[in-house]
LOPAGU-668476 format. One line per 2 residues: for each residue y, x, z of N, C-alpha, C. Coordinates in steps of 0.001 Angstrom, whole numbers. Layout:
residues N
Y X Z Y X Z Y X Z; ...
***
This chain:
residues 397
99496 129957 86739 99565 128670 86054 99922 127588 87067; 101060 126702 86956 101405 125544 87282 99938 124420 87806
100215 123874 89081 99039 122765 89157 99300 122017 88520; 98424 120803 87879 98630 119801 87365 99623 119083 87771
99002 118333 89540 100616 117864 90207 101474 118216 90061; 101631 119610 89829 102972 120127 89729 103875 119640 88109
103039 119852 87273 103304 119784 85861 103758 117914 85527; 102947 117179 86234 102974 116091 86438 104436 115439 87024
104623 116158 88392 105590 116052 88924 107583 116392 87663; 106728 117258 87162 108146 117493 86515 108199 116887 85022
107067 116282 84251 107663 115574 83393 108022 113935 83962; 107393 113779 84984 108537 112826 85655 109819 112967 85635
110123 114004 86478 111767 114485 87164 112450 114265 85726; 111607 114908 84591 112965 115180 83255 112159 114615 81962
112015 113502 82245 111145 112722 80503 111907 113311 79531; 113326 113071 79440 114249 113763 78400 113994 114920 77400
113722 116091 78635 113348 117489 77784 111960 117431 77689; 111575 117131 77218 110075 116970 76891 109360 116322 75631
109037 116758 74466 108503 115611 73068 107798 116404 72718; 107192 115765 72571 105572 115732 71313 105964 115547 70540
105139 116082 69229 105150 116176 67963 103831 116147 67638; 103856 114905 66579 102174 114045 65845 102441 115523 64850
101441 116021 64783 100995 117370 63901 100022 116779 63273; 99555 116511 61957 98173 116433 61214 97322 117659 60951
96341 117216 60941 95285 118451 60717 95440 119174 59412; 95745 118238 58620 95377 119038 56980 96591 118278 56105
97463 119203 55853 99116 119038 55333 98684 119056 53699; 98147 119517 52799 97670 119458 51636 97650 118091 51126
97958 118071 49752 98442 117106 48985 96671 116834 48364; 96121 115329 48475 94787 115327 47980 94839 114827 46652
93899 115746 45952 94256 115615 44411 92921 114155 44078; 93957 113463 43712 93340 111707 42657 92394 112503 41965
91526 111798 41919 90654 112106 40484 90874 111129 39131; 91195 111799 38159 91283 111931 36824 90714 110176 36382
91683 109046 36075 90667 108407 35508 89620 108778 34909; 88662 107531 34526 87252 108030 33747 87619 107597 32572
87370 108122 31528 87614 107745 29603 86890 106210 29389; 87742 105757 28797 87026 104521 28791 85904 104485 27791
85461 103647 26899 84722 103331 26261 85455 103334 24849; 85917 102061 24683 87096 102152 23649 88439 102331 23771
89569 103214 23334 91000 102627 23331 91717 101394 23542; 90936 100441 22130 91382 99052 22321 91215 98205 23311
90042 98667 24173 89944 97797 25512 91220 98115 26667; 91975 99248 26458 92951 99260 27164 94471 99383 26561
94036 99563 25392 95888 99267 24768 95719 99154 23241; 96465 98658 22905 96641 98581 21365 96647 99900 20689
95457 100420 19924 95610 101783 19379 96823 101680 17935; 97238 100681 17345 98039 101296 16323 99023 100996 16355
99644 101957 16084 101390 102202 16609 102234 101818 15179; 101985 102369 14251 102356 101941 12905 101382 102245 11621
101087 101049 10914 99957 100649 10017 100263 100824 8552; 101287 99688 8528 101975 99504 6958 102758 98154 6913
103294 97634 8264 103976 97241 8489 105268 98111 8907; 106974 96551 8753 108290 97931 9420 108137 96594 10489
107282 96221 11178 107657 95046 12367 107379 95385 13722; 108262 95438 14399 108312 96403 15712 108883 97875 15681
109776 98184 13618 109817 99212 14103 112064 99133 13548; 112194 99777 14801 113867 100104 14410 114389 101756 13986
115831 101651 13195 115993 102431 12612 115984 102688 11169; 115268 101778 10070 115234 101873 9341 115970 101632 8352
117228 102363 8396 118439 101580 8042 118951 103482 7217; 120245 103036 6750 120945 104563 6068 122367 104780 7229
122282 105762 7761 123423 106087 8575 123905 107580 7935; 125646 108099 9081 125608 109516 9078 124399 110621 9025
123452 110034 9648 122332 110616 9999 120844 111228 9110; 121034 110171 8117 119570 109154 7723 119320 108517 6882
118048 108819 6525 118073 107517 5558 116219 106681 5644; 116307 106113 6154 114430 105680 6242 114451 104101 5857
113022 104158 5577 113033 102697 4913 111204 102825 4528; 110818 101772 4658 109383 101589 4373 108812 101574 2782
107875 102754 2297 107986 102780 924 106197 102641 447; 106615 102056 -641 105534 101358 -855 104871 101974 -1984
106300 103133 -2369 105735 104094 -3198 104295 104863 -3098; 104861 105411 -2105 104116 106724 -1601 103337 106248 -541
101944 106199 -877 100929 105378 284 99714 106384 740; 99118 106308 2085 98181 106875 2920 96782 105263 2643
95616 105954 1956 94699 105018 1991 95550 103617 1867; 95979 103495 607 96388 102295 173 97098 101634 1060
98142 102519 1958 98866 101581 2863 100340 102106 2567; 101398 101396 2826 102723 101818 2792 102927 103345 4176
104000 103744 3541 104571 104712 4354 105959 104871 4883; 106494 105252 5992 107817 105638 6288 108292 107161 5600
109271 106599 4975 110100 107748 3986 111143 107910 4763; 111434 108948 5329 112334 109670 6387 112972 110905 5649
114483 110497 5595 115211 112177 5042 116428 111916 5990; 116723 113384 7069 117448 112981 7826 118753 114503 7372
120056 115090 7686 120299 115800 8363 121236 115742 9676; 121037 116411 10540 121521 116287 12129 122954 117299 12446
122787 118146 10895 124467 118817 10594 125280 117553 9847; 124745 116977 9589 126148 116114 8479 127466 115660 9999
128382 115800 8996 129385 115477 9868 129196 113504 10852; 129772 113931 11986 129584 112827 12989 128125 112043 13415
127075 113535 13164 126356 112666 13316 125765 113600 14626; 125172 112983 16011 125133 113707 17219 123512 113045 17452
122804 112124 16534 121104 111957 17480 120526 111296 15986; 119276 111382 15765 118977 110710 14517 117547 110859 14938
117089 109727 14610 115622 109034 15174 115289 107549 14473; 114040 107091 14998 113380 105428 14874 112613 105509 15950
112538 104185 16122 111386 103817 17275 110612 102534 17140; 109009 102694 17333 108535 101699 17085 107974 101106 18417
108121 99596 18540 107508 98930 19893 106377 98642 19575; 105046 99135 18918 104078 98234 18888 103201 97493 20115
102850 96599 19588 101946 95910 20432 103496 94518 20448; 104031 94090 19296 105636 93120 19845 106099 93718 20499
106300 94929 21508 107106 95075 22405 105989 94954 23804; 105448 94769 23737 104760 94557 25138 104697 95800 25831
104728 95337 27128 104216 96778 28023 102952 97133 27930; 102626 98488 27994 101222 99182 27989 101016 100241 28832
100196 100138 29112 100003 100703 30322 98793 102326 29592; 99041 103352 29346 98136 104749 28918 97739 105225 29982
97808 104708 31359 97440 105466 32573 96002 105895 31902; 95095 105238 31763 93570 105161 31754 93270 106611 30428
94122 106613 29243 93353 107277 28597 94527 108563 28524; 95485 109238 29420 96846 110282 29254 95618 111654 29320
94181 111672 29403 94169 112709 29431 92498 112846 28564; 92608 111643 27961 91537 111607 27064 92148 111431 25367
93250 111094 25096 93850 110845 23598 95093 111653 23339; 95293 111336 22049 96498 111857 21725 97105 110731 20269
98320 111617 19733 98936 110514 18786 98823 110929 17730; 97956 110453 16783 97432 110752 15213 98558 110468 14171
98452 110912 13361 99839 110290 12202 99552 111397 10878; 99528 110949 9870 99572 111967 8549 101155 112189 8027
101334 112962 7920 102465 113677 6913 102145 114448 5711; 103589 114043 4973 103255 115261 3917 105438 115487 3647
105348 116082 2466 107157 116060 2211 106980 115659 667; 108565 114846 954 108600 114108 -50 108781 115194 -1370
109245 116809 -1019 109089 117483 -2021 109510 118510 -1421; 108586 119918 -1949 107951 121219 -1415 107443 121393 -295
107709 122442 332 106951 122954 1539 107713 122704 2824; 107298 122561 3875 108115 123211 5162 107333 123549 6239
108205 124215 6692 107135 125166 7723 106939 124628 9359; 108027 123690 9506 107571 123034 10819 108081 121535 10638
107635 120580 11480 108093 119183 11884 108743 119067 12608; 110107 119078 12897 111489 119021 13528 111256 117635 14375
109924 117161 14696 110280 115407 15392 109731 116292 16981; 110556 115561 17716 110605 115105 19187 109579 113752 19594
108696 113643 19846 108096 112281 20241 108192 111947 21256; 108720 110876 21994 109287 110659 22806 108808 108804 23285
107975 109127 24651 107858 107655 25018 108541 107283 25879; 109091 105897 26047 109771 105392 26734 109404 104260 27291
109394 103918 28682 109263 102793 29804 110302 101857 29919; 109983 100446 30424 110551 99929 30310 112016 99617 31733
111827 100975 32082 112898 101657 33312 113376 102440 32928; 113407 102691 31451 114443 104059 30566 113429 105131 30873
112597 105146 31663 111828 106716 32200 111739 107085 30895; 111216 108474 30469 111112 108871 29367 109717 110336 29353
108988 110524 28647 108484 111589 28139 108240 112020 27082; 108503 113641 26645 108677 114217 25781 107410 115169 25318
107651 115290 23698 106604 116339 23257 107151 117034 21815; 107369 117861 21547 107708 118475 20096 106815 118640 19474
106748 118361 18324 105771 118380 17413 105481 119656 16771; 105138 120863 17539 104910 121811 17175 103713 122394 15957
103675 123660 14964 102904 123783 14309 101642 123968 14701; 101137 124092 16214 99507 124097 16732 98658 122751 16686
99776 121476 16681 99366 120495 16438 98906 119917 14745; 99182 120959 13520 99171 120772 12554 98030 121072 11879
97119 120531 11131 95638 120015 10066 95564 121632 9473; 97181 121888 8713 97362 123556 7995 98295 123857 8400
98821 125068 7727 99704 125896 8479 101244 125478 8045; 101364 124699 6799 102633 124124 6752 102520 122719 6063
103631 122250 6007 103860 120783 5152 104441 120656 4131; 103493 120128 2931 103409 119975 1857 103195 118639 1338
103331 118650 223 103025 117115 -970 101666 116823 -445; 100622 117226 188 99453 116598 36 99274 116118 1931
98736 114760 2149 98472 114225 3037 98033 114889 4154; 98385 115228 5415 97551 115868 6803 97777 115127 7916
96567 115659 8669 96806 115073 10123 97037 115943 10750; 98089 115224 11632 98785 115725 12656 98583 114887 14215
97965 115701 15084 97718 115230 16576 98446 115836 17888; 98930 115048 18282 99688 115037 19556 99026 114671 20584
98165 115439 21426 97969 115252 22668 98729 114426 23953; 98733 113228 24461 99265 112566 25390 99204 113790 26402
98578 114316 27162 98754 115373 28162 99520 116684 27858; 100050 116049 26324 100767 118059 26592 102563 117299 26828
102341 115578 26797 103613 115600 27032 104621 115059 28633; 105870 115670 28326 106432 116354 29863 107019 114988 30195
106028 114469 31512 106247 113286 32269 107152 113285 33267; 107778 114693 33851 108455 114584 35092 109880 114852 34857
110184 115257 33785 111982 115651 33639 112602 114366 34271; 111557 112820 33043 112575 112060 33106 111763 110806 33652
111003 111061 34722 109822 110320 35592 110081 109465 34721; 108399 109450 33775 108182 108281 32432 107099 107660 33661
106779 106267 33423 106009 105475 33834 104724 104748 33072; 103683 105868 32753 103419 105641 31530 101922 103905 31758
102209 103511 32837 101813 101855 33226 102362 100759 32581; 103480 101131 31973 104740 100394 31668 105653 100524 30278
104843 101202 29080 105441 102063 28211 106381 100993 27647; 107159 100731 26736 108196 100086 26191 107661 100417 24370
108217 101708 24297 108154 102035 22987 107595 103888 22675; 107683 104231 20960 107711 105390 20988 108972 105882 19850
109317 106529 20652 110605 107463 19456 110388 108626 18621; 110624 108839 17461 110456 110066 16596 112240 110448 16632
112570 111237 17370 113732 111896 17674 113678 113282 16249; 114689 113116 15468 114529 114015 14524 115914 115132 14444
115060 116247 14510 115744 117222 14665 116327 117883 13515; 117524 118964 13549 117606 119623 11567 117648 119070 11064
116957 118860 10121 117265 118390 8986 115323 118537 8353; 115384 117660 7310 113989 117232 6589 113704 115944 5541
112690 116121 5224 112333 114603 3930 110832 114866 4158; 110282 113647 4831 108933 113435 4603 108726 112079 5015
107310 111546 4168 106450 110452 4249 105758 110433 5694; 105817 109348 6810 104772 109502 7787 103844 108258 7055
102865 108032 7954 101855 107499 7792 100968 107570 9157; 99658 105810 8799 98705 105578 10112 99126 106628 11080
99907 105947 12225 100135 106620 13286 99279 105539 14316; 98361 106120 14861 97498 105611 16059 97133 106135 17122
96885 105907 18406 96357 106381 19426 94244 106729 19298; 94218 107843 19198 92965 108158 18785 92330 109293 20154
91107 109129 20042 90439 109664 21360 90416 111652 20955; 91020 112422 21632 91497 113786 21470 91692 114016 22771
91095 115286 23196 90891 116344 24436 91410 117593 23762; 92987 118407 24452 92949 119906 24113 92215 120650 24245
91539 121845 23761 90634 122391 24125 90928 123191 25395; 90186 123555 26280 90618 123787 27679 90470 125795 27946
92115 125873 28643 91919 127159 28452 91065 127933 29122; 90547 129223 28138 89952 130478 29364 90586 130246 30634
89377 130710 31910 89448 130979 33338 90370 132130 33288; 89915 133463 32082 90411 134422 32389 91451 134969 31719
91822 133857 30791 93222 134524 30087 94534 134474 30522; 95191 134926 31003 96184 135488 31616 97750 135258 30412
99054 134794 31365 100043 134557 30738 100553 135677 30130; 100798 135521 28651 101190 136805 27958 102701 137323 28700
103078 138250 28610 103954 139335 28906 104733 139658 27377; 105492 139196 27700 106323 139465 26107 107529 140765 26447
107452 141292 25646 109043 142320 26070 110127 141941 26282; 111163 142779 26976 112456 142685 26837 113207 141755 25840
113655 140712 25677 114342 140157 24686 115712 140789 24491; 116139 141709 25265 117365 142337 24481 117435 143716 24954
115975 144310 24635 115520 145728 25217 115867 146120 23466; 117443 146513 23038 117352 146675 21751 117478 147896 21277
117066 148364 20021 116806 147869 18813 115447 146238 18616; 116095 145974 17958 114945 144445 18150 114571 144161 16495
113668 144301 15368 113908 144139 14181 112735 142668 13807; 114012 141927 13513 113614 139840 13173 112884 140037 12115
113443 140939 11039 112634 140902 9627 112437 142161 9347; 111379 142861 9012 111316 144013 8024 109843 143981 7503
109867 143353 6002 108541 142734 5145 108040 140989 5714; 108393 140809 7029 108034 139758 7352 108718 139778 8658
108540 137925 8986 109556 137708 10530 108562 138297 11297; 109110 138598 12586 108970 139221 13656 107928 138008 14254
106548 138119 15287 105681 136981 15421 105321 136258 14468; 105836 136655 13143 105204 134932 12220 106123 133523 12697
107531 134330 13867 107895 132934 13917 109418 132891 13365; 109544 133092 11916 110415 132734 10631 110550 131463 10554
111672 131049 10045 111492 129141 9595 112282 129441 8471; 112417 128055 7519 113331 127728 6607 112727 128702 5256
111667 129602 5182 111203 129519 3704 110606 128163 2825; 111678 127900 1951 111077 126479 1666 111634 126836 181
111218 125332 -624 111361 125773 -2111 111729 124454 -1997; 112835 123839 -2889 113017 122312 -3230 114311 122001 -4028
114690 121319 -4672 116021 120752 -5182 117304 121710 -4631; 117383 121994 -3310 118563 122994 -2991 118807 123888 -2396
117218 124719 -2557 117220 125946 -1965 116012 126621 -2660; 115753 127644 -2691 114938 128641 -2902 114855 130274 -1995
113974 130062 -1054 114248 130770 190 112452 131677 8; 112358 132323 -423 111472 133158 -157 111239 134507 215
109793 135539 93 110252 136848 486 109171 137432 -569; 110225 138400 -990 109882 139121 -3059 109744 140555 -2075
109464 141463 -3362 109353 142843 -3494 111007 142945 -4048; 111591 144214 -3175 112321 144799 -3337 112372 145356 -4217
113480 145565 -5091 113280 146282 -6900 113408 147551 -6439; 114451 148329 -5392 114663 149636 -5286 113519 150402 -3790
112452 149686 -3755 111637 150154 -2896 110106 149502 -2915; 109256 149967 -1902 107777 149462 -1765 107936 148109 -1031
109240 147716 -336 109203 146859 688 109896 145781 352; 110215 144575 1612 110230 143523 637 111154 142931 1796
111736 141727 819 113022 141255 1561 113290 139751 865; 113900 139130 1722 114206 137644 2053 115067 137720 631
114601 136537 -526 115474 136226 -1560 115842 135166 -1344; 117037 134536 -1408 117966 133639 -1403 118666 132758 -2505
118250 131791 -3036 118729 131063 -3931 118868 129794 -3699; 120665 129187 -3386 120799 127916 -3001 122110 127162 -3778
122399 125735 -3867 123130 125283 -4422 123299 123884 -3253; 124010 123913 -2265 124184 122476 -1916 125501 121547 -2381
125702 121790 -3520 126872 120980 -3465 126841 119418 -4057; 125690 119528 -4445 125714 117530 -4772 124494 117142 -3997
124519 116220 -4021 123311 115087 -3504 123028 115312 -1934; 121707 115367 -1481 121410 115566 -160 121671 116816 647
121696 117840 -452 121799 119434 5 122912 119551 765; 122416 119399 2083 124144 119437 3202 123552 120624 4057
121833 120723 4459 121577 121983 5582 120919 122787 4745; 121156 123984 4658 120602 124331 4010 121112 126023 4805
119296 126061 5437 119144 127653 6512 117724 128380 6745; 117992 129628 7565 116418 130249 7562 116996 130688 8582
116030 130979 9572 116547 132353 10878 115031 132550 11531; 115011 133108 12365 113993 133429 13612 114117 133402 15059
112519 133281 15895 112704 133699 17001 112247 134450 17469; 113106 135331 17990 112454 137164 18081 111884 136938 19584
111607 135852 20653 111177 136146 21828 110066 134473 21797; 109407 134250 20613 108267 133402 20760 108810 131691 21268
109831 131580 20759 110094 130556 21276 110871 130084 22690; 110292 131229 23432 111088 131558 25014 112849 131327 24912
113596 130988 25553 115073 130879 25582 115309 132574 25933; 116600 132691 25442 116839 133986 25684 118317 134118 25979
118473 135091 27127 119815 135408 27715 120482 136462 27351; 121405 136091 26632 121946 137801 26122 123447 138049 26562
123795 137001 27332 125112 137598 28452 125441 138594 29002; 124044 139339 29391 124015 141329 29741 124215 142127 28273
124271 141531 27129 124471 142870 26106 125735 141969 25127; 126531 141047 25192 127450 139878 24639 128371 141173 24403
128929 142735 24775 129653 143420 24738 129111 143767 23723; 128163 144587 23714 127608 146073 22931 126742 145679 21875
126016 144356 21896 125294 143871 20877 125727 143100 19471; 124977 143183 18820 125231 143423 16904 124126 143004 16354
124597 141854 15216 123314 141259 14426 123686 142258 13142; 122609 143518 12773 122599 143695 11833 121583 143673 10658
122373 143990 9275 121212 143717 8481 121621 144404 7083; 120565 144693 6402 121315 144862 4858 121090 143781 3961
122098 143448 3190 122122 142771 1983 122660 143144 893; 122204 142365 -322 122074 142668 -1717 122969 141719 -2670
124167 140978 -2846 124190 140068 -4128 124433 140003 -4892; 123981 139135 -5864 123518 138499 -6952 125039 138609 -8096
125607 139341 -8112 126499 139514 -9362 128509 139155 -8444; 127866 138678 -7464 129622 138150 -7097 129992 139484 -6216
131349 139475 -6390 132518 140559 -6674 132519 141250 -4892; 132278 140238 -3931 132094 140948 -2756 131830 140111 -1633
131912 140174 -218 131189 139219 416 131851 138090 451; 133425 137554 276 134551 137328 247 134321 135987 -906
133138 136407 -2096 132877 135796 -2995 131449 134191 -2682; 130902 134528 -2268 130280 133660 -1379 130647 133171 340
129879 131940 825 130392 131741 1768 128756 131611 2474; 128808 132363 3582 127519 132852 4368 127619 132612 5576
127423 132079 6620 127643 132151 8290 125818 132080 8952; 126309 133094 9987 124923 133273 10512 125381 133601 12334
124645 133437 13039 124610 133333 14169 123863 132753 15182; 123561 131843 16012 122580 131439 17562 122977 130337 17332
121226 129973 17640 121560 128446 17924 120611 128213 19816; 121719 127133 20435 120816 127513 21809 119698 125867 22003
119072 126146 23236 118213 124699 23359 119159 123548 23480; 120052 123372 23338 120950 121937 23534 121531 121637 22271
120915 122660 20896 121009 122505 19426 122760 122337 19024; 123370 123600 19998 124336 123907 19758 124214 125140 19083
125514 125124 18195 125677 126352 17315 126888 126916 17363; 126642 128900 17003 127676 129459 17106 127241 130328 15925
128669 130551 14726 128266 131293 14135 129940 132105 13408; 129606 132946 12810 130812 133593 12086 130419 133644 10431
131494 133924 9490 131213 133438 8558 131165 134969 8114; 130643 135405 6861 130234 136592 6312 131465 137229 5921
132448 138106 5963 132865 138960 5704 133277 140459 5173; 134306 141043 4494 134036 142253 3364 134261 143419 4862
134906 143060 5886 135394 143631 7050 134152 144308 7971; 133024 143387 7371 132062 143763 8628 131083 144583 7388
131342 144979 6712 129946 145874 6167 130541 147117 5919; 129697 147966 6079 129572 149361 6582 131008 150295 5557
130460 149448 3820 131192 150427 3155 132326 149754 2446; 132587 148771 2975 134260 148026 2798 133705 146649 1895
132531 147122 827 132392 146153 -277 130876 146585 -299; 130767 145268 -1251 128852 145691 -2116 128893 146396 -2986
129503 147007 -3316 129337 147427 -4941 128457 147194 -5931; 128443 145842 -5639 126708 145562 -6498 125776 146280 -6147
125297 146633 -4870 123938 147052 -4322 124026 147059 -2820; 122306 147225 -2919 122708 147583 -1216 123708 147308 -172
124176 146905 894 125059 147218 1614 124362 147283 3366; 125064 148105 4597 124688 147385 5518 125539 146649 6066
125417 145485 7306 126384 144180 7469 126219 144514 9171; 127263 144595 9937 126974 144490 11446 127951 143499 12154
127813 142373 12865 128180 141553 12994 127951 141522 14888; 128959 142042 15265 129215 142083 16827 129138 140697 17514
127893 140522 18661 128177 139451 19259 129434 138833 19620; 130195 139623 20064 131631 139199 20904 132435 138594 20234
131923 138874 18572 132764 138009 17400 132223 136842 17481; 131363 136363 18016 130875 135049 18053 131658 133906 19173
132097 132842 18637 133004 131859 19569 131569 131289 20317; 132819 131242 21801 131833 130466 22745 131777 129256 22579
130851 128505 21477 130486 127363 21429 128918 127070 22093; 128016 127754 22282 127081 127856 22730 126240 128013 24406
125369 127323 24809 124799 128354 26104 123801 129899 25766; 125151 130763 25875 124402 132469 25372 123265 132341 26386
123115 131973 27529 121617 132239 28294 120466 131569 27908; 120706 130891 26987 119635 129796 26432 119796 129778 24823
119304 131430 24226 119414 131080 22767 118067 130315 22248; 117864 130035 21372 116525 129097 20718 116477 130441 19456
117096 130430 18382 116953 131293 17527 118144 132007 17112; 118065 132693 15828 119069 133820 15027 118851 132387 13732
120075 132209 13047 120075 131301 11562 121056 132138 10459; 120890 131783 9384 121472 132199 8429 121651 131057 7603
123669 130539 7452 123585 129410 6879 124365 129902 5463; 123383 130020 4003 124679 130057 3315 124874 127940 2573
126268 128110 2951 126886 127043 1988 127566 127130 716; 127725 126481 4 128223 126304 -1566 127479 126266 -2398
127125 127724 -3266 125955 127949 -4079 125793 129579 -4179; 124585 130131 -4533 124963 131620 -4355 123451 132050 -4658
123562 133443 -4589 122351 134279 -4735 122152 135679 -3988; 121140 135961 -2988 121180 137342 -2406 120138 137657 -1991
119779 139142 -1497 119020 139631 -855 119027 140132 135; 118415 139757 1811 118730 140061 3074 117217 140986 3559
117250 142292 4264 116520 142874 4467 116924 143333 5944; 116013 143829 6505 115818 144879 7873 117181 144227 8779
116812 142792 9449 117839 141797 10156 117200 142688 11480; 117941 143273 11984 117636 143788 13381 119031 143328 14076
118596 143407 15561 119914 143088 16915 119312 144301 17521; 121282 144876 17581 121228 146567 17574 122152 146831 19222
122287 148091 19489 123175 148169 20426 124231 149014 19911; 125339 148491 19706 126442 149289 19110 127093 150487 19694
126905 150555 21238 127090 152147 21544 126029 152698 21467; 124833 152761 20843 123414 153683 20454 123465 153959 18998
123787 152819 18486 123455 152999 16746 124973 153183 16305
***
């Protein structure tokens, strides 16, 4: 070992080659603690967002899009309601929403309660059933920041939406603050971004005191299969997960699932007419991987939406107009239209048929690595029966 003098001596001779580096003891990020819940809401922000007033709120106007307007018809505890019928297929129309500033517009600051509340609001439909709420809720700062939440069915009173009044709660903590660094010290407004297509009454939308329930220590992230480990079957007696959409009953559709006349089993009946009035979307499909995005660029060769169908008195597929295909997360669509070419035995012969519909026939309008679901759009008017919708591998089957 070098003497000191010595060591001494030579960071003299050469200061140059020689640096230190400030090292800290403990590199770890120290976690804030959690504001404390306040007492009341109102001591830190205005809890009601919309009452039975339209003041502070925009959008309420009839576009490509839309049609909303404050109705005085249809009331929650003797208060007016927002009557919302949107679709997001009508031609030229690319975003359809409202947004309300309550509080005038003022800034608000939710720091204090983002992990003690959530956003209350009743719904119902202005007529029949539906099985999910297509709104995006969406807060916004007064720096454009933005955060998001979908109004998914776990947030829902029952299991679907109907003519009769429910609450519906949105947790402030389940929504995603960092995509679009929201500033939630500073809020501006809130947006109901509306997705698809729909008709329903909202109602008392307020900031109300709500905690998610907090998960098991020991439950573990599910493991879902292969999403294109195929044979894959969407429907046979029922969707695949329970996660089906678009059985609904109303003015221009009739979408349910009957008993099969020539068997024990049972299959998707189809009865629609959109050709006057609002009836412009009019669909059902699934998601065979839980909601997860799915990449099917490794099977875009060999893979096939198939299925059997049944119709209703017309002469062949040629006779109705049917398109079915992917829709991806950027609520782009790709689809092909039904054809006498793609079923097994040239025609229906009035029964039975099977239908196989090769991915590769599908135009690249879509991101294939990011599907959302499988849809089935028929347009015009028509009648059928769709059974055993599986995605097949065409050099196996």
């Amino acid at each position: 070992m070098l003497p000191v003098a010595v060591i001494a001596i030579l960071l003299a001779a050469f200061p140059s080659c020689v640096q230190f580096k400030t090292q800290s003891l403990y590199t770890g990020e120290i976690e804030r603690p959690k504001p404390k819940k306040p007492d009341r809401i109102d001591r830190v922000v205005e809890p009601v967002i919309f009452a039975e007033s339209d003041r502070d709120v925009w959008g309420l106007e009839e576009d490509e899009c839309k049609v909303a307007s404050l109705s005085t018809d249809v009331r929650y505890n003797d208060k007016p309601s927002l009557k919302i019928k949107w679709n997001l297929g009508a031609d030229g129309c690319t975003w359809a929403g409202i947004g309300i500033g309550w509080e005038g517009w003022a800034g608000k600051d939710l720091s204090a309660i983002m992990d003690h509340a959530g956003i209350s609001f009743y719904v119902r439909t202005i007529e029949g059933k539906a099985f999910s709420l297509p709104f995006v809720l969406t807060l916004e700062d007064y720096s454009g920041g933005m955060g998001f939440c979908y109004t998914a069915n776990k947030y829902f009173e029952r299991s679907a939406i109907d003519e009769e009044w429910q609450n519906v709660i949105v947790p402030l903590s389940d929504f995603d603050l960092e995509t679009e660094n929201l500033d939630v010290t500073n809020i501006k407004q809130l947006q109901i971004e509306l997705q698809q297509s729909g008709a329903v009454h909202v109602a008392n939308m307020e900031l109300i005191f709500h905690e998610s329930e907090p998960l098991q220590p020991w439950l573990e992230e599910e493991k879902l299969p292969d999403p294109i480990d195929f044979p894959i079957t969407l429907f046979d007696n029922s969707f695949i997960n329970d996660n089906g959409w678009g059985m609904v009953k109303s003015d221009c559709q009739d979408f349910h699932i009957a008993d099969r006349e020539d068997s024990d089993s049972k299959a998707i009946h189809a009865v629609w007419d959109n050709t006057a009035g609002d009836c412009h979307l009019v669909q059902f499909g699934a998601s065979w991987n839980k909601w997860h995005p799915v990449d099917i660029t490794p099977v875009m060769e060999s893979g096939a939406i198939q299925f059997e169908i049944k119709l209703a008195g017309e002469p062949g597929a040629d006779g109705i107009s049917v398109k079915l295909g992917f829709e991806d997360y950027d609520r782009a669509k790709t689809s092909v239209k039904l054809q006498s070419s793609q079923i097994s035995s040239g025609d229906y012969l009035m029964g039975w048929a099977t239908v196989r519909v090769p991915f590769e026939s599908l135009p690249e309008t879509i991101d294939f690595t990011r599907i959302k679901h499988f849809f089935v759009s028929p347009e015009g008017k028509g009648e059928f029966w769709m059974d055993n919708i599986r995605l097949v591998d065409i050099e196996v089957n």
